[in-house]
Structure formats: structure tokens, C-alpha cells
N, C-alpha and C positions, 0 to 999 in steps of 0.2 A: 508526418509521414504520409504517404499517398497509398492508396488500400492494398497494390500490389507487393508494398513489402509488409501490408500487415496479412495478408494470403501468404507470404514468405512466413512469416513466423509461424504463423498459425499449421503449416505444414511440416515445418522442423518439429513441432510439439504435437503432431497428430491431430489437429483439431480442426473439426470440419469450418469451412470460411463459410462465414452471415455476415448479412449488410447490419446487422443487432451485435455480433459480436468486434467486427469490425471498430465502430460506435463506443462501445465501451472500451476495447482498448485503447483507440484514441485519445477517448478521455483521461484513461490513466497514467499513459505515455508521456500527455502532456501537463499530467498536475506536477506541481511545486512538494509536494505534501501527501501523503496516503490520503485516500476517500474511503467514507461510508458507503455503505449502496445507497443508501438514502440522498449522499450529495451527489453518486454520478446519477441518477434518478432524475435531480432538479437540474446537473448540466445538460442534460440529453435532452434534457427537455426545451433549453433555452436552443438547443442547436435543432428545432424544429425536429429530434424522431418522435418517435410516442412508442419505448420499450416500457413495456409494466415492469414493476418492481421486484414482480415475482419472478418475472425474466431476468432482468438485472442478475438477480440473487441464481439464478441457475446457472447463466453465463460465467459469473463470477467463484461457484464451484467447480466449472469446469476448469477453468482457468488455474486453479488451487489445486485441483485432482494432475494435475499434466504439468505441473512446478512451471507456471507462467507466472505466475501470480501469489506472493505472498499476504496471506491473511494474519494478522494479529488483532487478540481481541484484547481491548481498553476498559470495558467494564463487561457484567455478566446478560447484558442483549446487549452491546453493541462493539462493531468488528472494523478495522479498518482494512484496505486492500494496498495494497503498490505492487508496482511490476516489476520481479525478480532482474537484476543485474542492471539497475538503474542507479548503481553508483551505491557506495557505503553511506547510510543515513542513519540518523538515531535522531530522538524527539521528545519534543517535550509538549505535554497533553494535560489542558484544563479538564479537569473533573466536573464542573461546573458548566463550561458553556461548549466543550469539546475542543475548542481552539488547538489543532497543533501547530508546531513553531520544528523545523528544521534544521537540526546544528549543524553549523558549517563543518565540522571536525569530529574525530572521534576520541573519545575521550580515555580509552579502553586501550590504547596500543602497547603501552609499555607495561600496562600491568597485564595484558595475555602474553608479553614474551615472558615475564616473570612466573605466571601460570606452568607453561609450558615447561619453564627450567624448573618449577618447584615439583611438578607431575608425572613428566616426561608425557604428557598428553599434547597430541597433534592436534592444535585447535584449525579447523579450519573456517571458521563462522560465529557469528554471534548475534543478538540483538539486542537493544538497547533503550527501554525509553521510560522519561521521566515522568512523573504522574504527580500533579496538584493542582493548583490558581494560578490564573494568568492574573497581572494585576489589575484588570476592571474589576473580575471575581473578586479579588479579596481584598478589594477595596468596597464592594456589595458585602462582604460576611459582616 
């Protein structure tokens, strides 16, 4: 995406346009996978800016505060980010070395229409994601 439509979004969601926040959305837009701040940290950096981590990590509530950006946390310090409406994802997450892996599919459809028929609860959302070893890890245990 080229800056002018990340100053578009950034405007629908209230949030003032930086060449730093800019930068990190980029980054996010264009991962495969939810990031650390710690990994957009180490890509920002490969693409020559120099945003501190503690930036990062402020950008990255703002982003959270104004639903740009969903946060989930994977263990008790550490969080992952992805960018709200970038397609239905769920994942599967080494405990071990962090690895996550993106299921092409969702695995949950049929049993939230059955939810809903058992409930009568309007689901409209959910997340999803699997936690143990990838197999380098447990093949190291």
C-alpha cells in the first residue's frame, strides 16, 4: 500500500498520520501471520527506520484503543498484533520457540451454526488459536 491510503485509514479510525506509524502499519498489512512488537521492532529495522520499541509498543496501543488493530496475548509477557479485517484467521503457536503457522480454514463454522441453534445467541465473531510444539520443539523435548 503506498502512505496515502495508509493516511486513508488512519483517518476513518481517527488517528493522527506519522511517518512511525505509517511504518508499522505496513509492516502489519503486509505479514503472513500476527507479529510481536519485538518482530515488527526487528522488521523496521531491516527497512532502515529506527522506531524504539517503546514506540512500537505505543503505536501499537493506539492502534488497539481505535479497533485498527487486534491484540492477543499467547503467553503471560508476550502479545501478538494483526490488522483487524485482514480476512478470518486462526493459528497454531509453538510455546517453545513462538512459531506461528496460519490455517488456511476455519475450523469452527459448523459447530457456531450449531452454537447459535442450541443458544439462540447471535454469534458474530470469534478467535481461535492452537497452543503447543512445532515439531523441531518436540523433537528438542
Amino acid at each position: 500500500m503506498e502512505a496515502n491510503q495508509y493516511k486513508e485509514i488512519f483517518r476513518k479510525n481517527n488517528i493522527k498520520a506519522t511517518k512511525q506509524r505509517e511504518v508499522v502499519i505496513d509492516i502489519l498489512m503486509n505479514a503472513s501471520v500476527p507479529l510481536t512488537a519485538e518482530e515488527i521492532y526487528v522488521k523496521q529495522m531491516e527497512g532502515e527506520s529506527n522506531i524504539s520499541l517503546s514506540t512500537i509498543y505505543r503505536i501499537l496501543d493506539v492502534f488497539v484503543s481505535k479497533g485498527l488493530v487486534q491484540k492477543s496475548n499467547i503467553s503471560d509477557n508476550k502479545a501478538i498484533f494483526e490488522v483487524i479485517g485482514m480476512g478470518h484467521k486462526h493459528h497454531l503457536i509453538c510455546l517453545a520457540c513462538g512459531k506461528i503457522i496460519a490455517l488456511d480454514h476455519c475450523p469452527m463454522g459448523e459447530y457456531e451454526k450449531a452454537l447459535e441453534e442450541e443458544t439462540q445467541f447471535e454469534i458474530t465473531s470469534h478467535k481461535l488459536a492452537f497452543f503447543g510444539y512445532c515439531p523441531v520443539c518436540k523433537q528438542k523435548k
